[in-house]
C-alpha positions, -999 to 999 in steps of 0.1 A, spaced: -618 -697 -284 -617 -734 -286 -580 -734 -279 -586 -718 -248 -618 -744 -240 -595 -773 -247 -567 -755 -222 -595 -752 -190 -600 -714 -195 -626 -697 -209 -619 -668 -227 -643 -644 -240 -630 -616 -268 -646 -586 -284 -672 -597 -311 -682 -635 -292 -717 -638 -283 -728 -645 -249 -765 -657 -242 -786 -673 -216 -825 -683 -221 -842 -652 -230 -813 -627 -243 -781 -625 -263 -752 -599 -259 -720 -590 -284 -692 -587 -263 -677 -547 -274 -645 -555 -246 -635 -577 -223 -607 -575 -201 -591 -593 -171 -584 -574 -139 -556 -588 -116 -551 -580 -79 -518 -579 -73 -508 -610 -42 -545 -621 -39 -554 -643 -75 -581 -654 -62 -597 -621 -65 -587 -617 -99 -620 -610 -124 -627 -602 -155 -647 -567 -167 -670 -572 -201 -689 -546 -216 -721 -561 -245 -740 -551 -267 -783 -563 -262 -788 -582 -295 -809 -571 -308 -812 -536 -289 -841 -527 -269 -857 -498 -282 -877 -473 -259 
């Protein structure tokens, strides 16, 4: 991930952790969705894991 950093892009991968104030997350996928003759609609879809889990 530094490589991509040092490039201008972030790039975020199965297993990095993502965090703000309050919570943390495990990224399980990530994956970058391209529209086709439009890039600046192009986004990317991530799906976490709450570390740790909230329990009901």
């Amino acid at each position: 991930m530094d490589a991509a950093r040092r490039s201008g892009r972030m790039a975020v991968e199965a297993g990095d952790v993502v965090a703000d104030d309050a919570r943390q997350w495990t990224v399980t996928t990530a994956r970058l969705k391209t529209v086709p003759a439009y890039g600046a609609a192009d986004h990317i879809a991530v799906t976490a894991t709450l570390k740790p889990r909230a329990v009901p």
